[in-house]
DSSP file (Angstrom, degrees, kcal/mol; ACC not computed):
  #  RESIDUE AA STRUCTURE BP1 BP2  ACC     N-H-->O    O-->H-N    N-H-->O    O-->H-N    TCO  KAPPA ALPHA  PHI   PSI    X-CA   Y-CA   Z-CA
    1    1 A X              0   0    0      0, 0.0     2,-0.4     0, 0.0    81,-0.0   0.000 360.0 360.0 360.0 149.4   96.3   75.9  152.5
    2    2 A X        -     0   0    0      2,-0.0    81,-0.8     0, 0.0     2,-0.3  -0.712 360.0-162.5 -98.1 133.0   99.3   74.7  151.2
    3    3 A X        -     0   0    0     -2,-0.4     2,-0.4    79,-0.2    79,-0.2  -0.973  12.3-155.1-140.4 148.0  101.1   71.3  152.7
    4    4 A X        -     0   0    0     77,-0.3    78,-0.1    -2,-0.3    77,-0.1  -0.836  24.6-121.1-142.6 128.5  104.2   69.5  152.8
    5    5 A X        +     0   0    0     -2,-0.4    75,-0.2     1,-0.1     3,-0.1   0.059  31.5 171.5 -56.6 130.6  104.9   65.8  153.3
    6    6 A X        -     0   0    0     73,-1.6    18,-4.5     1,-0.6     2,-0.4   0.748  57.9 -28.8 -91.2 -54.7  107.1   65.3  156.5
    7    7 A X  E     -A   23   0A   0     72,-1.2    -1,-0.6    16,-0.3    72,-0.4  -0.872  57.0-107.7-168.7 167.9  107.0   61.0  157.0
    8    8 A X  E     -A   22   0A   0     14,-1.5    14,-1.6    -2,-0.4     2,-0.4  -0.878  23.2-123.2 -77.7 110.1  105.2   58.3  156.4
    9    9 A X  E     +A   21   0A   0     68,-6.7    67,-3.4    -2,-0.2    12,-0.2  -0.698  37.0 167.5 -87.4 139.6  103.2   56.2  159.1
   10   10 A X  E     -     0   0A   0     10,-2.4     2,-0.3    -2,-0.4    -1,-0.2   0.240  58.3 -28.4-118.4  11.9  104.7   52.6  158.5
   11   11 A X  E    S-A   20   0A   0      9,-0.5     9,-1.3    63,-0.2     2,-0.2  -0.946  70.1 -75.1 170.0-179.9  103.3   50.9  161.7
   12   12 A X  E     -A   19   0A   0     -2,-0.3     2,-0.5     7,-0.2     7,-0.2  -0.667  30.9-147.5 -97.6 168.0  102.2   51.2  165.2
   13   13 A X  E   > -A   18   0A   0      5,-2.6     5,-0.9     1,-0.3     3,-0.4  -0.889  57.9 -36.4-137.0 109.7  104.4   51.6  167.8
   14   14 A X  T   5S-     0   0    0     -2,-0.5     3,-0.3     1,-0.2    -1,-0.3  -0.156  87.3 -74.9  83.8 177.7  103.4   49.9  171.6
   15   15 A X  T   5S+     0   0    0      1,-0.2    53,-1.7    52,-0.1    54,-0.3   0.380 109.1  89.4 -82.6   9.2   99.7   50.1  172.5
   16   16 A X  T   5S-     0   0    0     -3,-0.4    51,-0.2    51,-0.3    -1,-0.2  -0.325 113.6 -87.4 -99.5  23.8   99.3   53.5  173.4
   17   17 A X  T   5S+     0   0    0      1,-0.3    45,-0.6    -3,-0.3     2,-0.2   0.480  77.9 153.6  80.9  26.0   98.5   54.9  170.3
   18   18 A X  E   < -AB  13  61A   0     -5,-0.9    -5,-2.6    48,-0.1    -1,-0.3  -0.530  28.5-150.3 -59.6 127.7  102.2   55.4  169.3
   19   19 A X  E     -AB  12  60A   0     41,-2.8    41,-1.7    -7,-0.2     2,-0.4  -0.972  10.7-135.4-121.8 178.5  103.0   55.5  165.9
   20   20 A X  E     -AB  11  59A   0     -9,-1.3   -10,-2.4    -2,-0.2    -9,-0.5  -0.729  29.0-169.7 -95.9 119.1  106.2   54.5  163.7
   21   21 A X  E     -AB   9  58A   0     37,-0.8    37,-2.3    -2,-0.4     2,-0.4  -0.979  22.5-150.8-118.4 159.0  107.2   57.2  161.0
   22   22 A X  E     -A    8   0A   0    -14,-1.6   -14,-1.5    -2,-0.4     2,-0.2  -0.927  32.9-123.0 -99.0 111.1  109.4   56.8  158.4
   23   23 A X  E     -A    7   0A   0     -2,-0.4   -16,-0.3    33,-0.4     5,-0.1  -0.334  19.0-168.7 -78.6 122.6  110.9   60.8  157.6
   24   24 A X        +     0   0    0    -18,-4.5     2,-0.4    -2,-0.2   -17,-0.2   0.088  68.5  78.9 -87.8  33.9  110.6   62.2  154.3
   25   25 A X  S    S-     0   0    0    -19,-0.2     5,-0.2     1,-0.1    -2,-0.1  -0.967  82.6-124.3-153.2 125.8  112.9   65.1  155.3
   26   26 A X  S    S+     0   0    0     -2,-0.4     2,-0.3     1,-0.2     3,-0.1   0.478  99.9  64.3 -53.1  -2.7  116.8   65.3  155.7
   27   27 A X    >   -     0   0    0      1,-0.2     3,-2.0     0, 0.0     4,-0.3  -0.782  64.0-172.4-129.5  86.3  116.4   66.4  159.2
   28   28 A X  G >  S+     0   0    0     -2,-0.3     3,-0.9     1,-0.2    -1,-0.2   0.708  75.1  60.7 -52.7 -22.6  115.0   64.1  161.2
   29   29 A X  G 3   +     0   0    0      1,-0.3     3,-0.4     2,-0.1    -1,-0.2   0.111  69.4  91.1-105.6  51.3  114.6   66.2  164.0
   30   30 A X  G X> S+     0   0    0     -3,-2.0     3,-2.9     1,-0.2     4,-0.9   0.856  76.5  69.0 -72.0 -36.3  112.6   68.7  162.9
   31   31 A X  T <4 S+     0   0    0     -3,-0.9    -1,-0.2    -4,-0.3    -2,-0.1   0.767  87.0  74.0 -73.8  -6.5  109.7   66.6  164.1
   32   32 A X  T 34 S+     0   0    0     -3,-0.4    -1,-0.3     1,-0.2    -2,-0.2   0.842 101.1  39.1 -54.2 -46.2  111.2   67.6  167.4
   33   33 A X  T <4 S+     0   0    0     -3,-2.9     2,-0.4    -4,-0.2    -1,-0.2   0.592  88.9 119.4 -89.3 -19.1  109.8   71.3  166.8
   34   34 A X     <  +     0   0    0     -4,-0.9     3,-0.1     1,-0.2    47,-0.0  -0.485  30.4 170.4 -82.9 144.1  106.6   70.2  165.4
   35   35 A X        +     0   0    0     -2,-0.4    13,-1.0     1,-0.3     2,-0.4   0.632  66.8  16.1-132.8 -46.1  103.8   71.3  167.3
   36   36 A X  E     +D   47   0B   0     11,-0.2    -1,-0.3    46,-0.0     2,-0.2  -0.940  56.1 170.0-134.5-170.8  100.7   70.1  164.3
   37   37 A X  E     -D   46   0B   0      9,-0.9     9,-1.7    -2,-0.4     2,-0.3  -0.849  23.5-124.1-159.1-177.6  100.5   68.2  161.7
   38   38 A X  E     -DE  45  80B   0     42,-1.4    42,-3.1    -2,-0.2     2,-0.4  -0.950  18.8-152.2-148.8 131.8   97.8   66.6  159.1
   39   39 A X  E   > -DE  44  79B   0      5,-0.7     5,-2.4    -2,-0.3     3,-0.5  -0.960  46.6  -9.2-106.8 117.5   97.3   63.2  158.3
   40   40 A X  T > 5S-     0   0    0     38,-1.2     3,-0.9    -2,-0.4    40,-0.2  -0.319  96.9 -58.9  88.4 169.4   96.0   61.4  155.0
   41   41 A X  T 3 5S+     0   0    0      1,-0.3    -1,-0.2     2,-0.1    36,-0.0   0.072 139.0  57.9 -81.4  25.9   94.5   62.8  152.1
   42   42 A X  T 3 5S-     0   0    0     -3,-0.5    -1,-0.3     0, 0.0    -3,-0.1  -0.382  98.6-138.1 -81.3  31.5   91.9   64.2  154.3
   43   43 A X  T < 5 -     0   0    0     -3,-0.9     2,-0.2     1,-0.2    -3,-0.2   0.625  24.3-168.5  52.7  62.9   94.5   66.1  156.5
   44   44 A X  E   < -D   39   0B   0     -5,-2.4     2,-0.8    -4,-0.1    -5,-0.7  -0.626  24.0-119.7 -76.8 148.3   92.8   65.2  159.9
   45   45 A X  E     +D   38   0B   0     -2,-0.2     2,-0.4    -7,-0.2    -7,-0.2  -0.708  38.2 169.1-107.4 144.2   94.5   67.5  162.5
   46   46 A X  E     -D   37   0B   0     -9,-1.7    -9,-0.9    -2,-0.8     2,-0.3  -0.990  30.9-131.3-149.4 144.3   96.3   66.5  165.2
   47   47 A X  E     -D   36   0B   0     -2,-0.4    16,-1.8   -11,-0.2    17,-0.3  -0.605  27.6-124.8 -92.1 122.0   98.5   67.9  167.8
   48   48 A X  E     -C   62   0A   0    -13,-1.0    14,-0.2    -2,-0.3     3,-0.1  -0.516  25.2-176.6 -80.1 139.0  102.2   66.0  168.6
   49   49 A X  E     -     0   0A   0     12,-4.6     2,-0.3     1,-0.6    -1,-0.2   0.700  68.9 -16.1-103.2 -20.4  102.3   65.1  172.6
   50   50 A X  E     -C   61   0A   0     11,-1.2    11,-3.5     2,-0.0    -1,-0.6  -0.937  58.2-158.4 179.7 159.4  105.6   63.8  172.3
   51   51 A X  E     +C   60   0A   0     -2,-0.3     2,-0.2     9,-0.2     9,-0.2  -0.995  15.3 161.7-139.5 131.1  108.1   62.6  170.0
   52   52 A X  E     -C   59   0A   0      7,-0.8     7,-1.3    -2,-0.3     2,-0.2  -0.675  28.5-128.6-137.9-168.4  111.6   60.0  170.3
   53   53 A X        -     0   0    0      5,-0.2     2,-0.3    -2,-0.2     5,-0.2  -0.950  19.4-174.0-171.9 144.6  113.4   58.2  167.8
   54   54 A X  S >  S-     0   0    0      3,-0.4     3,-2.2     4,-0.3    -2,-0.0  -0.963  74.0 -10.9-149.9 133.2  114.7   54.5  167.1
   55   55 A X  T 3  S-     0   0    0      1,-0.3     3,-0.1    -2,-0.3    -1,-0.0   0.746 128.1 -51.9  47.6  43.1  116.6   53.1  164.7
   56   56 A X  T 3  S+     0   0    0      1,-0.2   -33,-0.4   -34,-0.0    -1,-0.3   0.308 114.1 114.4  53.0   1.7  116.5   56.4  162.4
   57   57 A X    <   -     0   0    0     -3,-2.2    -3,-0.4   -35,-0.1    -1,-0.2  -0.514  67.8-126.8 -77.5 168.1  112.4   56.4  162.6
   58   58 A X  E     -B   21   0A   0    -37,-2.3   -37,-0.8    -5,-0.2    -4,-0.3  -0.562  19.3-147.5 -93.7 173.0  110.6   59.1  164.4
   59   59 A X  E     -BC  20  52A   0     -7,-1.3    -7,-0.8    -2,-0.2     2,-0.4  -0.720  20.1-173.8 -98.1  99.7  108.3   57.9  167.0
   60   60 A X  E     -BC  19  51A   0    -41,-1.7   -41,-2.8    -9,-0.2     2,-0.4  -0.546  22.4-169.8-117.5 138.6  105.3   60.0  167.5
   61   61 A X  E     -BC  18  50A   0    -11,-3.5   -12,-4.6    -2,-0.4   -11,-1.2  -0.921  16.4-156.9-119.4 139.2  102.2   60.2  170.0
   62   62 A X  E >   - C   0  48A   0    -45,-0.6     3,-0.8    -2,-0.4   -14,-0.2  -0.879  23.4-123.8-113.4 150.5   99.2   62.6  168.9
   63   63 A X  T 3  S+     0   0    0    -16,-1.8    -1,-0.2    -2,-0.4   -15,-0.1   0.778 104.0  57.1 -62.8 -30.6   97.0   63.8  171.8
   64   64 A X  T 3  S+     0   0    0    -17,-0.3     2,-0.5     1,-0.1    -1,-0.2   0.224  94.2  61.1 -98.1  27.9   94.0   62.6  170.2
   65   65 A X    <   +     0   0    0     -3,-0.8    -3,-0.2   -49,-0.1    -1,-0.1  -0.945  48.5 163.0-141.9 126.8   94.6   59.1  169.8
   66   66 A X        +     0   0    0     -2,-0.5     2,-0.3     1,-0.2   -48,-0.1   0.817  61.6  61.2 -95.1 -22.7   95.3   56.8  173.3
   67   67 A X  S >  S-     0   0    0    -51,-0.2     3,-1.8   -50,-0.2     4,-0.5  -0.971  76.8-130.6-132.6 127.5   94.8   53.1  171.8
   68   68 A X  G >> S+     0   0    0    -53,-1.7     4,-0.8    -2,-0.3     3,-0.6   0.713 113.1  66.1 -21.3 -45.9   96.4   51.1  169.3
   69   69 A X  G 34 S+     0   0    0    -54,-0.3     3,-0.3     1,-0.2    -1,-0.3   0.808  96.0  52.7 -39.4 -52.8   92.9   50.6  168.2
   70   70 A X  G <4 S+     0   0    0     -3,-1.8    -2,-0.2     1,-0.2    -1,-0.2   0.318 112.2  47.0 -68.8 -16.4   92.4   54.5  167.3
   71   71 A X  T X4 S+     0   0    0     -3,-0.6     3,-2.4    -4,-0.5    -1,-0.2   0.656  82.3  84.4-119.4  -5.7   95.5   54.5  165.0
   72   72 A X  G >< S+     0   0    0     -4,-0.8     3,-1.3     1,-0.4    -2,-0.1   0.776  82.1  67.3 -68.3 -28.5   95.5   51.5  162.8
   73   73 A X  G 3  S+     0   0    0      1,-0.3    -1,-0.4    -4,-0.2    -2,-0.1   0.430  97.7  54.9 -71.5   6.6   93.4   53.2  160.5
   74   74 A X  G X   +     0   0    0     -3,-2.4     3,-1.1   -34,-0.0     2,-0.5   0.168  69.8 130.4-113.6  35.4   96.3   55.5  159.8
   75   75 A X  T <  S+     0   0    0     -3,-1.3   -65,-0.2     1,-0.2     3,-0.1  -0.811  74.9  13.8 -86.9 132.0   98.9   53.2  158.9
   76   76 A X  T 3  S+     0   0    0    -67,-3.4     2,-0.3     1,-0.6    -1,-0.2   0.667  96.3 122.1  90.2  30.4  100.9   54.1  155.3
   77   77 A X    <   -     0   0    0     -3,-1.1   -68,-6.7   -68,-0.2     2,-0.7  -0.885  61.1-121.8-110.0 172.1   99.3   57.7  155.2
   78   78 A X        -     0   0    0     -2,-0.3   -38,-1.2   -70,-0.2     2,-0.4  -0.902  12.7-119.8-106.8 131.9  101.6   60.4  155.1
   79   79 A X  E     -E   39   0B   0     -2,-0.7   -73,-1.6   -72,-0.4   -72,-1.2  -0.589  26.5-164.5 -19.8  82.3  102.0   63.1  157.3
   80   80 A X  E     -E   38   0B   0    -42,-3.1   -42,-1.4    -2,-0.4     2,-0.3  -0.411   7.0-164.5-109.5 153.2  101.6   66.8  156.1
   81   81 A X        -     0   0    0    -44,-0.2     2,-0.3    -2,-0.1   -77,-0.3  -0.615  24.7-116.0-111.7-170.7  102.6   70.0  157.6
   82   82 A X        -     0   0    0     -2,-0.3     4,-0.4   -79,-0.2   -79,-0.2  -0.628  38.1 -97.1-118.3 162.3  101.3   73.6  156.5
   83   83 A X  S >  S+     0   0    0    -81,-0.8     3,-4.2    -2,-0.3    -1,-0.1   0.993 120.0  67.7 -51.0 -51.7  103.5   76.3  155.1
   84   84 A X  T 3  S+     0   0    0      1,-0.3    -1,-0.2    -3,-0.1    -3,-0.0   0.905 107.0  35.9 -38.0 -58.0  103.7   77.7  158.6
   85   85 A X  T 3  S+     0   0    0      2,-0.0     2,-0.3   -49,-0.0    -1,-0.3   0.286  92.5 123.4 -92.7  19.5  105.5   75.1  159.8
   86   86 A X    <   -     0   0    0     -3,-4.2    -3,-0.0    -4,-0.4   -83,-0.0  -0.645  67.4-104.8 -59.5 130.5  107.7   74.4  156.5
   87   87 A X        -     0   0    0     -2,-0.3     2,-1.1     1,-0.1    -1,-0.1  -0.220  27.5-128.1 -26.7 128.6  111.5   74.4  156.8
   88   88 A X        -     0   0    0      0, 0.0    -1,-0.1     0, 0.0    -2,-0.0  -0.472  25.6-156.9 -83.0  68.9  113.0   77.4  155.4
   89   89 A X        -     0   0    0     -2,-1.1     4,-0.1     1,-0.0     2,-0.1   0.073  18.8-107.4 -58.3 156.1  115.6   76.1  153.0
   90   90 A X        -     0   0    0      1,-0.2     2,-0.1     2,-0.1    -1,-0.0  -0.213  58.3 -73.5 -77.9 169.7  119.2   78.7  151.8
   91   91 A X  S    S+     0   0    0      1,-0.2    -1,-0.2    -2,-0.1     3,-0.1  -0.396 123.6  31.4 -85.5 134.7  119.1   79.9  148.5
   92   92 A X  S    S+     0   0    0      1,-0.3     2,-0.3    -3,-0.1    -1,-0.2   0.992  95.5 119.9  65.1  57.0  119.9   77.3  145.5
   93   93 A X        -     0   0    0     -4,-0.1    -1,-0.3     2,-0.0     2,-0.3  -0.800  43.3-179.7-146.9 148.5  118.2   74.8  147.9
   94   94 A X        -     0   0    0     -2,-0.3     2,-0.5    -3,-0.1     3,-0.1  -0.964  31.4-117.7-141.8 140.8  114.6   72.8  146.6
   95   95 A X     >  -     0   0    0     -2,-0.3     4,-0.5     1,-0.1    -2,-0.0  -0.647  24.1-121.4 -74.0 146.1  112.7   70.7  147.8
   96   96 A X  T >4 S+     0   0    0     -2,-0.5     3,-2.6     2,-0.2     4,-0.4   0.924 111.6  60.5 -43.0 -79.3  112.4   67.2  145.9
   97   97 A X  G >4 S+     0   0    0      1,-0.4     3,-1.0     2,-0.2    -1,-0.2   0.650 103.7  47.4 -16.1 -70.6  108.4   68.1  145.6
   98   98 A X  G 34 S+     0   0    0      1,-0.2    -1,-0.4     3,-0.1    -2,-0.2   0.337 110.6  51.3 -81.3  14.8  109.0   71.0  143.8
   99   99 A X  G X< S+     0   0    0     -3,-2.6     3,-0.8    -4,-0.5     2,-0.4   0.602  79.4  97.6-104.2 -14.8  111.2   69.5  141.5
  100  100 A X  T <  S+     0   0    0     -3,-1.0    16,-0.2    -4,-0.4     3,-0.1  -0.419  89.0  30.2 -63.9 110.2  109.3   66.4  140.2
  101  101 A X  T 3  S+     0   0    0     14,-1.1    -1,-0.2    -2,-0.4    15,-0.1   0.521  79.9 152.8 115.3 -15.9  107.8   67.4  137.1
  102  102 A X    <   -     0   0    0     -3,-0.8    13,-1.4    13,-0.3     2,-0.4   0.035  50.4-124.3 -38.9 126.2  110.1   69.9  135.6
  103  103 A X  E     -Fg 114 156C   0     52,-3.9    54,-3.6    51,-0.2     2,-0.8  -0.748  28.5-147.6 -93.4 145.1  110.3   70.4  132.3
  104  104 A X  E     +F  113   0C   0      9,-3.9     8,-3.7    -2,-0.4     9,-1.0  -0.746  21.7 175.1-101.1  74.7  114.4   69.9  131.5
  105  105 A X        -     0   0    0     -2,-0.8    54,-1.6     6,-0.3     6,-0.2  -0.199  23.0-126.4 -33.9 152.5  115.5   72.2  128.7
  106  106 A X    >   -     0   0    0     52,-0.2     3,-1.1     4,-0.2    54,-0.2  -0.452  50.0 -87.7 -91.7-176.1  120.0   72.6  127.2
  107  107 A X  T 3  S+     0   0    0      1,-0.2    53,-0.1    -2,-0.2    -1,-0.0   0.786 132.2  62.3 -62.0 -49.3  121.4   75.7  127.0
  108  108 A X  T 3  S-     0   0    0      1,-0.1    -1,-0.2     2,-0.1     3,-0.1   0.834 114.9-104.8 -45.7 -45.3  119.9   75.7  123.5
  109  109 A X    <   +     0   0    0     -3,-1.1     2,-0.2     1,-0.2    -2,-0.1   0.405  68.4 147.5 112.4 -14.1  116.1   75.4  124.5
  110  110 A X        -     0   0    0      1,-0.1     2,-0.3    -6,-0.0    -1,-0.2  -0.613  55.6-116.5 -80.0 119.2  115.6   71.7  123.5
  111  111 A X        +     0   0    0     -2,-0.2    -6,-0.3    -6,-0.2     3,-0.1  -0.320  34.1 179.9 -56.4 105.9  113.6   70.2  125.2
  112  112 A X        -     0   0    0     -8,-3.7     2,-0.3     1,-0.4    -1,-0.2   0.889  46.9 -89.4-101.6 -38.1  115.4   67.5  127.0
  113  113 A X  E     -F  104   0C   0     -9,-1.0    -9,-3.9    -3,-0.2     2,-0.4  -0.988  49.6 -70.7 174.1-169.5  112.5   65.6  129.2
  114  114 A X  E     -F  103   0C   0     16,-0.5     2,-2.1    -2,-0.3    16,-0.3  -0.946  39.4-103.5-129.9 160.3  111.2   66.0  132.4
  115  115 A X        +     0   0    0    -13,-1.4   -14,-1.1    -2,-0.4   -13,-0.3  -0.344  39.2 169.0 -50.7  66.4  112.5   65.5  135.9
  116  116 A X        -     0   0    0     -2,-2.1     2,-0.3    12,-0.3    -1,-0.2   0.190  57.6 -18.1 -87.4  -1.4  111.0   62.5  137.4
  117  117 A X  E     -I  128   0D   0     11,-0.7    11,-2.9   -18,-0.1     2,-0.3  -0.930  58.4-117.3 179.8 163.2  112.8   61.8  140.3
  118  118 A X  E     -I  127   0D   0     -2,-0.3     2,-0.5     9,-0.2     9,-0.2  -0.973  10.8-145.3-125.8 159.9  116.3   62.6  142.4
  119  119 A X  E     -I  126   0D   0      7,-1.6     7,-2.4    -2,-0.3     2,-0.3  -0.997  17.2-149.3-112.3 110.1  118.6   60.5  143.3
  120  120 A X  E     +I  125   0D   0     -2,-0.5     5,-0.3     5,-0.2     2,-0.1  -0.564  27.9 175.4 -95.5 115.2  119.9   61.8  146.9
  121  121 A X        -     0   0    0      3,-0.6    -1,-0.0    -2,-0.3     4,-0.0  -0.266  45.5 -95.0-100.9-161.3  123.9   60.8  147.2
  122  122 A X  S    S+     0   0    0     -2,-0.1     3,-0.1     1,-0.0    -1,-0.1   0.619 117.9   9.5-111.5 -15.2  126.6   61.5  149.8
  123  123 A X  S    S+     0   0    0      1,-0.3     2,-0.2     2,-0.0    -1,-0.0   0.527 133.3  18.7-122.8  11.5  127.8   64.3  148.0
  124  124 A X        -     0   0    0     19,-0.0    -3,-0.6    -5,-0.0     2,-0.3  -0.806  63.7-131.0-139.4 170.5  125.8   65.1  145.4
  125  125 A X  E     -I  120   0D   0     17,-0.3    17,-2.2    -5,-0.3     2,-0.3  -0.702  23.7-143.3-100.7 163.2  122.0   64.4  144.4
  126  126 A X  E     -IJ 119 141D   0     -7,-2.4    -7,-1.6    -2,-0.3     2,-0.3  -0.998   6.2-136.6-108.3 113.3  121.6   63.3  141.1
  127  127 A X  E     -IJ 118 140D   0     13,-2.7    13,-1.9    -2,-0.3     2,-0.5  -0.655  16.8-139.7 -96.5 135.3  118.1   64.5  138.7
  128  128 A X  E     -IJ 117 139D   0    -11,-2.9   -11,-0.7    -2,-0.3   -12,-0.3  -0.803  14.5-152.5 -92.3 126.9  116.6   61.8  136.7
  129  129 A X        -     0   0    0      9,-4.6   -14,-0.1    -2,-0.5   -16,-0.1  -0.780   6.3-159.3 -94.9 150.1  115.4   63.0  132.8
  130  130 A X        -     0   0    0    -16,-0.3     2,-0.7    -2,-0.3   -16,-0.5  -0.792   4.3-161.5 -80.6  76.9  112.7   61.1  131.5
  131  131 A X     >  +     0   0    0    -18,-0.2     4,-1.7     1,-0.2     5,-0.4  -0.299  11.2 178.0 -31.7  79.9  112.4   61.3  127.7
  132  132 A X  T >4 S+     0   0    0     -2,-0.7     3,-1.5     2,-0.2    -1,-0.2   0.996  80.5  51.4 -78.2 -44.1  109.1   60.3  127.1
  133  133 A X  T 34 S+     0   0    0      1,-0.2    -1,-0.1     2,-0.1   -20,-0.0   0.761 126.5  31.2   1.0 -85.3  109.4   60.8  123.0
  134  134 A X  T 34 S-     0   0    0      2,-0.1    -1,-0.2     0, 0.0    -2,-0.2   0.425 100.6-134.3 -50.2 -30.9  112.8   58.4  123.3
  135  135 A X    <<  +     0   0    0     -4,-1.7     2,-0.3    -3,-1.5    -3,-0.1   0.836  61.6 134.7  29.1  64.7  111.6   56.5  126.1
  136  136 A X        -     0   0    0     -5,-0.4    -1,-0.3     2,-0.0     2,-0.2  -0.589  50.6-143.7-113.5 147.0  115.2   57.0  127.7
  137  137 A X        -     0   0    0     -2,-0.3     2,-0.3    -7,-0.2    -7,-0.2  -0.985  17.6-172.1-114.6 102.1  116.4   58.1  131.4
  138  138 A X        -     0   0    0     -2,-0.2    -9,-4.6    28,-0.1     2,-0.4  -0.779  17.5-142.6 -97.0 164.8  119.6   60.5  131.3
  139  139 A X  E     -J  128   0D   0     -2,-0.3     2,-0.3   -11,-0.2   -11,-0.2  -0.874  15.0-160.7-114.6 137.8  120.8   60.9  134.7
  140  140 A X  E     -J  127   0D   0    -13,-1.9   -13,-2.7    -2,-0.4   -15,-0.1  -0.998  17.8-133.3-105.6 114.9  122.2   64.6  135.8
  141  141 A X  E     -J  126   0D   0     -2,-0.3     2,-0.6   -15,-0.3   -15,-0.3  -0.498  24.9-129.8 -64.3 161.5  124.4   65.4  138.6
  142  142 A X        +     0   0    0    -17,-2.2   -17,-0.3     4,-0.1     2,-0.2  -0.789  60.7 127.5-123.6  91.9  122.9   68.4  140.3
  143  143 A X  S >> S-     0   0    0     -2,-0.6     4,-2.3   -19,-0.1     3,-0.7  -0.744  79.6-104.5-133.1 175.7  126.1   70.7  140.5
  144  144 A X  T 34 S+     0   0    0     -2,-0.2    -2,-0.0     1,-0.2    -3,-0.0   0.609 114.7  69.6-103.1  -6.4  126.4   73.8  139.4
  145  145 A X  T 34 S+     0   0    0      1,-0.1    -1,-0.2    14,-0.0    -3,-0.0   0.922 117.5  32.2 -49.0 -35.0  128.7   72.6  136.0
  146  146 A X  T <4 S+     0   0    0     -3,-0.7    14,-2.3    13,-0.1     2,-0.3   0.941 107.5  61.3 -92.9 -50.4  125.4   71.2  135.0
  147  147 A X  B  <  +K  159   0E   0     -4,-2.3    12,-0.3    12,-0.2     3,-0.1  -0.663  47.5 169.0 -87.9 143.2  122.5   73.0  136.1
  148  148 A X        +     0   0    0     10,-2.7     2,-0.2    -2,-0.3    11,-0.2   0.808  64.4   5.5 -94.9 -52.6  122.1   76.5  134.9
  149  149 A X        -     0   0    0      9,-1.3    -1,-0.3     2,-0.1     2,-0.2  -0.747  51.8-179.7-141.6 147.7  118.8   77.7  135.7
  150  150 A X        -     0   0    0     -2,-0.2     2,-0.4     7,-0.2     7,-0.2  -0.549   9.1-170.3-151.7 130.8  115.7   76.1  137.8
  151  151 A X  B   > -H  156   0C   0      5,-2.4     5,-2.1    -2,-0.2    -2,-0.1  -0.881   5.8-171.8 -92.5 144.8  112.9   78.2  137.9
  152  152 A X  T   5S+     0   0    0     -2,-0.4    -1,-0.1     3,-0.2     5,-0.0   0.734  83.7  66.1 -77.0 -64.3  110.2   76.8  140.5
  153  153 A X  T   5S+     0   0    0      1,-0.3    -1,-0.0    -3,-0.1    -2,-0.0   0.223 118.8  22.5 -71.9   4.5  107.6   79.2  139.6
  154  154 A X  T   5S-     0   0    0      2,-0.1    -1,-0.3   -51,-0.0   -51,-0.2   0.505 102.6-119.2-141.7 -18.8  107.5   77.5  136.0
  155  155 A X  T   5 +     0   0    0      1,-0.3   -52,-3.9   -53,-0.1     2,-0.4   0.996  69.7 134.3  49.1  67.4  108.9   74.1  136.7
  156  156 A X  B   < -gH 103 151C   0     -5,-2.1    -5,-2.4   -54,-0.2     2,-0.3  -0.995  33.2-179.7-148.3 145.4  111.4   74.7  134.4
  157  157 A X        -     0   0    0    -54,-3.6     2,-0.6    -2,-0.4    -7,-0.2  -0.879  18.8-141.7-158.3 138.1  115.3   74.1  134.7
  158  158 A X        -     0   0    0     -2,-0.3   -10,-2.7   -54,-0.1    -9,-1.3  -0.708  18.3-168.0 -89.4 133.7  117.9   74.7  132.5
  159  159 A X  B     -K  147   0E   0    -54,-1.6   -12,-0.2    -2,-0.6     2,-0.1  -0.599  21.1-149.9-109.7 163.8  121.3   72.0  131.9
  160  160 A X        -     0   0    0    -14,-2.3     2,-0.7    -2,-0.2   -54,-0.1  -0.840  30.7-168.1-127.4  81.1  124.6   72.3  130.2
  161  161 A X        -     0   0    0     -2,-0.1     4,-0.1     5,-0.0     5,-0.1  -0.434  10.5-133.3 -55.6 107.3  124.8   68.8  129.4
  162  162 A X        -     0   0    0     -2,-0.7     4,-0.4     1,-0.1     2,-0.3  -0.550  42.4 -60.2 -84.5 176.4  128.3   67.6  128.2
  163  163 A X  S    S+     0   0    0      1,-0.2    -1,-0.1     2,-0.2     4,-0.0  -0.354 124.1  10.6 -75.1 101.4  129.2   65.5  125.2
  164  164 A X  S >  S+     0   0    0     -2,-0.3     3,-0.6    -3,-0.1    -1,-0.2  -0.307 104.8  97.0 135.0 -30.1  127.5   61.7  125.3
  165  165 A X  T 3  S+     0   0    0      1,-0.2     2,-0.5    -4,-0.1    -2,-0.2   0.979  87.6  43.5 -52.8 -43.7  125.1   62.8  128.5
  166  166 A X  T 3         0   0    0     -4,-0.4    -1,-0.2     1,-0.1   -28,-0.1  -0.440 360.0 360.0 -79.8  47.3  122.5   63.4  126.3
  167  167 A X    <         0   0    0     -3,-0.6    -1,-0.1    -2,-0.5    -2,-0.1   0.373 360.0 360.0 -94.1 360.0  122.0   60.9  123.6
């Protein structure tokens, strides 16, 4: 089964086996609709009984945990969902996930680095190249001047870098 990280638990929340997540996902209230979930890298499963939100965190109570006691051991895993219950994103839309790792080709074929992180703005994201060869970081906006191509299925994405972006 396939899974994809949702939040983070960063704390407990009350004694009642509440806990605090921090959302890895541009819609915080998706967790609104979620129904399970998986926790840790051992994906225990666990059913949401109810869900609110404070201060842009989610707050979340699983039916199988009651006591503050019962949840401490999950503080600072993350939270998975299953394909089922993945967001369907529009077309020319990615997830971060499946963009980490990419290898970054020009127009040319050259091999520029690979993606190592995005930088999410207010009206753009931004892709971070890592050169390891160079040991350089070029930064890309990710607009459609720049990016060309991204295949998924390959981790592969093609730029039109202009003059002095690429050094």
């Amino acid at each position: 089964m396939e899974y994809t990280i949702v939040g983070k638990i960063i704390n407990s929340h009350g004694i009642k086996g509440e806990v605090k997540i921090y959302p890895l996902t541009d819609n915080i209230n998706r967790f609104d609709y979620l129904k399970t979930a998986y926790i840790g890298d051992k994906k225990i499963k666990v059913e949401l009984e109810r869900v609110k939100y404070h201060k842009n965190l989610a707050i979340l109570k699983f039916k199988e945990f009651n006591d503050i006691n019962e949840i401490i051991f999950l503080k600072d895993s993350f939270i998975y969902v299953d394909e089922t219950e993945k967001v369907v994103l529009p077309e020319n839309h990615f997830f971060i996930y499946d963009l980490v790792g990419s290898k970054v080709f020009d127009t040319k074929n050259n091999l520029i680095g690979i993606l190592s992180d995005v930088i999410q703005g207010p009206s753009n994201d931004v892709y971070i190249i890592k050169d390891v060869e160079k040991d350089k970081e070029y930064l890309i906006p990710a607009v459609n001047q720049f990016i060309i191509n991204i295949n998924i299925d390959n981790k592969e994405i093609v730029v039109n870098p202009i003059e002095g972006m690429i050094e």
